[in-house]
N, C-alpha and C positions, 0 to 999 in steps of 0.2 A: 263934621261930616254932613254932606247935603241929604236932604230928604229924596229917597227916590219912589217915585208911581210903580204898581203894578200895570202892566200894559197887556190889554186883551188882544195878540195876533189876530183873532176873526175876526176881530169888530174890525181891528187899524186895515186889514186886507178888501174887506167889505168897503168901507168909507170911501181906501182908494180905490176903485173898483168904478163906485158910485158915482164919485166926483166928476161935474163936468168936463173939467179941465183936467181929468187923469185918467180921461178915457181911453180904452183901448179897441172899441169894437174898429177902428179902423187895422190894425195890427191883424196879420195873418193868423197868428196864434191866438182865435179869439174863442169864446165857452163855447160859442156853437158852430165853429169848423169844426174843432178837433177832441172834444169832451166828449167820449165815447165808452159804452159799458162793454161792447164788442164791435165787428163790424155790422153788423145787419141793424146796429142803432142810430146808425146817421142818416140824414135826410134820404139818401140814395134806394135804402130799405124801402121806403114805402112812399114818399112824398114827393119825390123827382126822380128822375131816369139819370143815367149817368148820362151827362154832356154828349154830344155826337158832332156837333157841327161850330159850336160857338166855346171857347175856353170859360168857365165857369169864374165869375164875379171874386166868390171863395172859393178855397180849396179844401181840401176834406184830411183826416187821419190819413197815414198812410197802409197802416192792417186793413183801413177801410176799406180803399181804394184797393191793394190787391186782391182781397179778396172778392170784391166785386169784378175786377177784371176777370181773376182767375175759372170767378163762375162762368162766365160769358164764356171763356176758351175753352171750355169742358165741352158746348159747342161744337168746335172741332168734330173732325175726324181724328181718328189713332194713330200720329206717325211710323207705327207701323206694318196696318194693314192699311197704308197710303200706296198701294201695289203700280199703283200709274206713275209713279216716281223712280227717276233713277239717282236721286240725291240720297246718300245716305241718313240714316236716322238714328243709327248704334254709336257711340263711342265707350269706351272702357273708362273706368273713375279715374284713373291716374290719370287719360288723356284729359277729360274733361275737369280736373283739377286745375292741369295747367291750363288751359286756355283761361278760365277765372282766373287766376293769378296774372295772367300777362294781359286782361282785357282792354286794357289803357295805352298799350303798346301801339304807335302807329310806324306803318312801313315806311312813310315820308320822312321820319326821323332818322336817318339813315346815323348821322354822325352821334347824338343821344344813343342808338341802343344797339351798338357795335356787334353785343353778341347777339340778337337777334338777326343780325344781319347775317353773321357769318352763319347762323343756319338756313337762314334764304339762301343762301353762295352756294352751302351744302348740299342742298333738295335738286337744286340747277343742275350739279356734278352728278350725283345718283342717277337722276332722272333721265339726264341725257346718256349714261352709259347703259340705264336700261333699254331707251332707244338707238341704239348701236352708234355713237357717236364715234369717231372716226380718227384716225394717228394723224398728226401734220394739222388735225382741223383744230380751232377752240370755239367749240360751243357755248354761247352766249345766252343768256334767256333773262324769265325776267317771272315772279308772282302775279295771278290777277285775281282779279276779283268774279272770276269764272270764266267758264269757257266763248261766251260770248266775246269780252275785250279780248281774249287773249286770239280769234278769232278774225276782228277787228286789224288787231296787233298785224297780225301775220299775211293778211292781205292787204293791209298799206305797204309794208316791207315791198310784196310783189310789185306794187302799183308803182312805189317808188326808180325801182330798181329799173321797170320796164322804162318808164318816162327819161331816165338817166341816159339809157339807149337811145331808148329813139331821137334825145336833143341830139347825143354824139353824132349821132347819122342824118343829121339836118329833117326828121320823117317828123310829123305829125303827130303829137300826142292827145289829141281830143276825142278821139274814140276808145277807150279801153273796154275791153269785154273778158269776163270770167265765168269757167266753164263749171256747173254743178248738176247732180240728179235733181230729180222733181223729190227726191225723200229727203232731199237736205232740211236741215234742223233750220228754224226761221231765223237765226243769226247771222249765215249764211247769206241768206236775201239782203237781213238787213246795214252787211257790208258794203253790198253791191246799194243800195240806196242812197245810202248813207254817202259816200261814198263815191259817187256817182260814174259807176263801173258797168256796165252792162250786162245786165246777168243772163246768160244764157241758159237756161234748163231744161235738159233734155229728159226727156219723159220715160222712167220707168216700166218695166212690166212683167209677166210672171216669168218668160224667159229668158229676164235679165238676173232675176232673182229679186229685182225689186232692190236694186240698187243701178247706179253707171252703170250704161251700157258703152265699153269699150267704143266699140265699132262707131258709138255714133260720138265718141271723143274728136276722132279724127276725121269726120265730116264736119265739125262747128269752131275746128279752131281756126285761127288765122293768125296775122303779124301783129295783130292788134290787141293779142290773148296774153293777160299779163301774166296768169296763173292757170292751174285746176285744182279746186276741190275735191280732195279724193277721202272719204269718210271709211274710217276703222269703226262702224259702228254706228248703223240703222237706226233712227231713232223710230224708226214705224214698226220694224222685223227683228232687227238685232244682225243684220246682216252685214259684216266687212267684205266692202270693195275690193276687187282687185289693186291693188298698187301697181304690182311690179306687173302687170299686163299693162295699166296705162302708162308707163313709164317706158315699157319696150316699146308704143305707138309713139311717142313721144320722143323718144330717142330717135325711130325711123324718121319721121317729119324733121326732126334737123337736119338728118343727111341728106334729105331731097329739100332743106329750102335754107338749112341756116338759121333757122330761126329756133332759139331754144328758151323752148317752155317751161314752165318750173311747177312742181307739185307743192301743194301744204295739205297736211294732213291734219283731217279735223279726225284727232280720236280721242275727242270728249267724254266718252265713253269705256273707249275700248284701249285705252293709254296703258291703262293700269291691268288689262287683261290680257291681252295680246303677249306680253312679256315674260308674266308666270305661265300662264297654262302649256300646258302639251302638245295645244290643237295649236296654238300660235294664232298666228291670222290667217292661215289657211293655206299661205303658200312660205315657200323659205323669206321671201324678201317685205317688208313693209313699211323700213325706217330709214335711216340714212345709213344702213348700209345700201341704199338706192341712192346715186349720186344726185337723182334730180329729185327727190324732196330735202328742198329747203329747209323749211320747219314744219314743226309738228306741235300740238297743243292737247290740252288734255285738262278735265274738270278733277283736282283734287277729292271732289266735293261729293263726288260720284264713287267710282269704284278702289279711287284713292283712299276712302273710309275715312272721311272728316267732313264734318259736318258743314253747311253751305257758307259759301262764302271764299273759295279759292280755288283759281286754276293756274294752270300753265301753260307758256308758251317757249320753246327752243328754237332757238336759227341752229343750223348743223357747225357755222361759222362767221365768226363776227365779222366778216366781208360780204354777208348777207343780211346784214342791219344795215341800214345807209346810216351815213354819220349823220345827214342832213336829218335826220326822224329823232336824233337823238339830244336832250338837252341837259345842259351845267346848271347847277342850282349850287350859289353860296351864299345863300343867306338864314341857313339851320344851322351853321355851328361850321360846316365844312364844303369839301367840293363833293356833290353826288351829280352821276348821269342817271338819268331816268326814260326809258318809254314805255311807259304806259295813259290810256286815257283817264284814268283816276288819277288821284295825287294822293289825300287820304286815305286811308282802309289800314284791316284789323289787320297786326301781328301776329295775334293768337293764332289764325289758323294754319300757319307757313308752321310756327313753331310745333300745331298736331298733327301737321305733313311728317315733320321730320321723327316726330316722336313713334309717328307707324312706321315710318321706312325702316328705322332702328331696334325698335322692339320686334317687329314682326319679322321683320330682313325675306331674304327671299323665297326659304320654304314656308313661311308662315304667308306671306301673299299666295303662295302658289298655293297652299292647301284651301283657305278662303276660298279661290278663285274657283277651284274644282270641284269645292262643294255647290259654290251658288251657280254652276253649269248641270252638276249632278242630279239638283232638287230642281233646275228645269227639264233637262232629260224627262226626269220621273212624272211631272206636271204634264205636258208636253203627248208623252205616251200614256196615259192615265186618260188623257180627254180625248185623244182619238182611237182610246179599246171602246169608247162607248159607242161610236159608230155616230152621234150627234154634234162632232165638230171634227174640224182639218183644220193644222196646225199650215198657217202660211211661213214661219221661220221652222228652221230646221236643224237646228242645232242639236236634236234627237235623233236623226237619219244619219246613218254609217256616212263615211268619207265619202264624196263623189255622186250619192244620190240624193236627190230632191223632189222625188216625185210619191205622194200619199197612194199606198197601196191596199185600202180600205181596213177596216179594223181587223181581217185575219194577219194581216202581214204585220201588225204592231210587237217587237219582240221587248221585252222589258231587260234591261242591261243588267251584265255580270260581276261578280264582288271584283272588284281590283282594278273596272276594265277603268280607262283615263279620258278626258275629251279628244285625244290625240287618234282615236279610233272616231272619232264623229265631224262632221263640219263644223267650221270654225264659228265663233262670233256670241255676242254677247247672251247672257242667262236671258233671255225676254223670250217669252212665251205668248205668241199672237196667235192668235185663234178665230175662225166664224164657223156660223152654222154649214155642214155637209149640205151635199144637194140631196140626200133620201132624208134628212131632215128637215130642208124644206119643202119638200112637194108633200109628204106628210104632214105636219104644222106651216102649212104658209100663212097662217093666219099671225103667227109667233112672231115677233118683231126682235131682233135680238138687243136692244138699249134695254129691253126691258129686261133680258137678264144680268145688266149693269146695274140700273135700278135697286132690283130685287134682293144683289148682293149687297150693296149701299146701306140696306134695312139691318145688315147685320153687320154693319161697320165696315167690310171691305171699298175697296175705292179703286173699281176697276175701269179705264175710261172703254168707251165703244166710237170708236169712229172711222172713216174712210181711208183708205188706201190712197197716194198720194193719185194728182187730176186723170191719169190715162186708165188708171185702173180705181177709181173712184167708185166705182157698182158696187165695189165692194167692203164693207166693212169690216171692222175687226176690234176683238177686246183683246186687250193687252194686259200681262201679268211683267213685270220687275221682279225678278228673284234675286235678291239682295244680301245681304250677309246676316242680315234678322231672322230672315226665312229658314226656320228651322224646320225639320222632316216633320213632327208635332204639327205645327200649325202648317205645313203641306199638306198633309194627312186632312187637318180637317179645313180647308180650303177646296179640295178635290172633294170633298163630302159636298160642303156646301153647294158649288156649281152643280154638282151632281141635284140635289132635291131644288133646288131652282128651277134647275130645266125642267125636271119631272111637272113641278107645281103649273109650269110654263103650258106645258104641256095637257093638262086638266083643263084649262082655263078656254071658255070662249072668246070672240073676238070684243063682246060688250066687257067682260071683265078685263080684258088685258090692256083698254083705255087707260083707265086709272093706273098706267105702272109706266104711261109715258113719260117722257122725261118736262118737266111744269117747267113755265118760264120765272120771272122773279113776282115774288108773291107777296114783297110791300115795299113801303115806300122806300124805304135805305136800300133794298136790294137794287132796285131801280135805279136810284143815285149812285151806286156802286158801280153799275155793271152796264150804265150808259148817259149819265148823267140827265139832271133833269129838265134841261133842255137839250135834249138830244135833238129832236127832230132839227131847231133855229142851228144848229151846230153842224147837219149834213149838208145845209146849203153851201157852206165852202169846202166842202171833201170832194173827191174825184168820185162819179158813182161805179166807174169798171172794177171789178173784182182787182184780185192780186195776178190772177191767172191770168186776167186780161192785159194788166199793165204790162208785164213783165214776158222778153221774148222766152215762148218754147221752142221746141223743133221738136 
């Protein structure tokens, strides 16, 4: 039998360690990336900043690294006194279970994950029957990646369609123009840019309701109108357009020219409301039970109640998708048609579509629906009993009225009553200062009580009224399905001692609660790069207002 050595592991691990030629400080995994007694023991703690601009030489533990992240996102504001947002921010454990579980899932794989598909198929079916889809028709759609593509989507479809015509009829197709409010949501425009449609937007005002104004639809169209934009859902007021008024002007103008105009409904918004509530959209008609909206689209991600990252879009019938927009792909395993402007994107959220449409079904949306119009009601009448604001949406005014009858006329609503007693349109509570509070406080700037509420986590924006009615501003509330009567309760408290505090305050004190510009140097490089100025010499210097026709 041989003689054998005791052998010291420390020392043989040491030597190797040591050895020239059995180094490892080039290897990722070296003592001082990742040899850590917690996080706040790595370089990051005290010796360097976390990387901002250039990927780091080394890389760090990874407890490090989130925890450093996760400090930095504490930052944030509260996703859910994020109140300027109409993106949801609630999901239930089960839903957000699955979506972790299928995060890997992509919708381009169409032939790979069959049954994720067939629940995209599903969401399409549902979706279009909540929007009255039609016997003899088959309605066609498609997942996006929000309401913007799907937006996108639906006025190339028009463009296409219109172009198809006009080659048949030997006319010109190099002028297209499409007709939208001055409140249209900025994806909208960025169609029309994009795009290169002509946008026409006619300008808003109190006695449109601050949406389309009909009348002036049928002054701005012509043969060369591929489409109208007709919005289920203000992104400034929460106000849904008439539909089925532009659709009767619309109807008339073909019979005096032949020429027929087609609707898309952008209700990005109000897709998912319109259907359960009471109120509807204010009149009987708003979807394809109107024969001239084509399609319609809608942000999952919104009052769908899933979290960002999906929307939709529906033609009423697949004889309203040109083929030509639509394309074969076999090289994933199968044959798939596709139109959409992405290729990639998550599965997960199609499948937390499906997972609310299912679980909740139709009274569980509708009860949702009617509470988050409810706790605006109450919001709504709560800020104009104090006689210090006027609600510009009105979603808290009986059917048929829209006019503020000072704080004696505010009635506070009765156990049982439904939205189906008040005018139509989404939970958004927009509000400014009254005129006896401003000639009283004109010194009071109202951003500041944007500001003021920001000090206490809320995250209310303040801004103007779309270009005609621009004098005036307004802070806006999102009442969303988070929004419990609790944190209403003390929401309406807070705006309440704000303004009071607002109120105390001289003109020298109320400086400091203006809104600051960016206050170092990353902010700067964030929010305009750091050569900005060398950067405007090749931008156009006319506004958007300028570029772009109004009437």
């Amino acid at each position: 039998m041989s003689l054998a050595r005791h052998i010291d592991p420390d020392t043989l691990i040491q030597a190797i360690h040591d050895h020239p030629s059995k180094s490892h400080k080039h290897h990722f995994q070296t003592k001082s990336a990742t040899s850590t007694v917690t996080p706040y023991s790595t370089r990051y703690a005290s010796q360097q900043e976390i990387p901002k601009f250039k990927i780091p030489q080394q890389g760090a533990p990874a407890e490090a690294v989130h925890q450093m992240l996760k400090d930095e996102l504490d930052l944030d504001g509260k996703p859910n006194l994020n109140l300027a947002s109409f993106v949801g921010t609630y999901m239930e454990r089960e839903a957000e279970q699955l979506m972790v579980e299928n995060l890997s899932k992509n919708m381009a794989d169409a032939d790979e994950y069959p049954a994720l598909m067939a629940m995209h198929a599903r969401c399409i079916s549902i979706i279009a029957n909540l929007w009255g889809a039609q016997k003899g028709e088959t309605a066609i759609g498609s997942a996006t990646t929000g309401s913007s593509e799907a937006i996108h989507l639906g006025g190339l479809a028009m463009k296409r369609r219109w172009r198809e015509k006009r080659e048949q009829q030997g006319k010109s197709y190099s002028a297209p123009n499409i007709i939208m409010g001055s409140n249209a949501q900025v994806a909208l425009e960025k169609f029309a840019r994009y795009f290169d449609v002509e946008a026409r937007i006619l300008d808003v005002s109190e006695e449109s309701l601050y949406r389309l104004d009909p009348a002036k639809v049928r002054d701005n169209i012509d043969e060369n109108t591929i489409g109208v934009f007709v919005i289920v859902g203000s992104t400034y007021t929460g106000h849904f357009e008439p539909v089925e008024e532009i659709s009767d002007i619309l109807d008339e103008y073909e019979k005096e020219t032949g020429i027929d105009i087609p609707i898309h409904v952008d209700a990005a918004s109000g897709g998912f409301i319109a259907p359960f509530t009471h109120a509807k959209a204010g009149g009987p008609k708003w979807n394809f039970q109107l024969p001239r909206v084509k399609s319609i689209n809608a942000s999952g991600h919104k009052f769908g109640l899933v979290y960002a990252g999906v929307g939709w879009i529906i033609w009423r019938d697949e004889s309203y998708l040109p083929r030509h927009l639509i394309f074969e792909l076999h090289y994933l395993g199968g044959t798939e048609e596709t139109f959409t402007l992405n290729f990639s994107r998550p599965g997960a959220h199609v499948i937390a579509q499906y997972y609310n449409l299912i679980h909740l079904g139709f009274e569980g949306f509708r009860a949702i629906m009617e509470n988050c119009l409810a706790n605006a009601r109450l919001l709504s009448q709560a800020l104009e009993k104090t006689g210090w604001y006027v609600c510009v949406s009105d979603i808290h005014r009986k059917r048929g009225e829209h006019i503020y009858n000072g704080p004696e006329g505010i009635k506070y609503g009765e156990e049982g009553e439904t939205s189906a007693e008040y005018n139509a349109g989404l939970p958004v509570v927009a509000f400014h200062f009254s005129e006896d509070f401003k000639r009283t406080y004109g010194h009071v700037k109202q951003e500041s009580v944007s500001t003021l509420l920001r000090a206490k986590q809320y995250i209310i924006p303040n801004y103007p009224l779309p270009p005609a009615c621009a004098s005036t501003e307004i802070l806006r509330v999102v009442v969303r399905e988070s929004m419990s009567l609790d944190l209403l309760d003390r929401l309406i408290t807070d705006i309440i001692a704000v303004t009071e505090q607002l109120m105390e305050y001289d003109t020298v004190d109320l400086a400091a609660f203006q809104h600051p510009g960016a206050t170092n140097i990353e902010k700067q490089h964030l929010s305009r790069g750091m050569d900005y100025r060398q950067k405007r010499k090749h931008r156009a210097e006319k506004t958007t207002e300028e570029r772009l026709h109004r009437t």
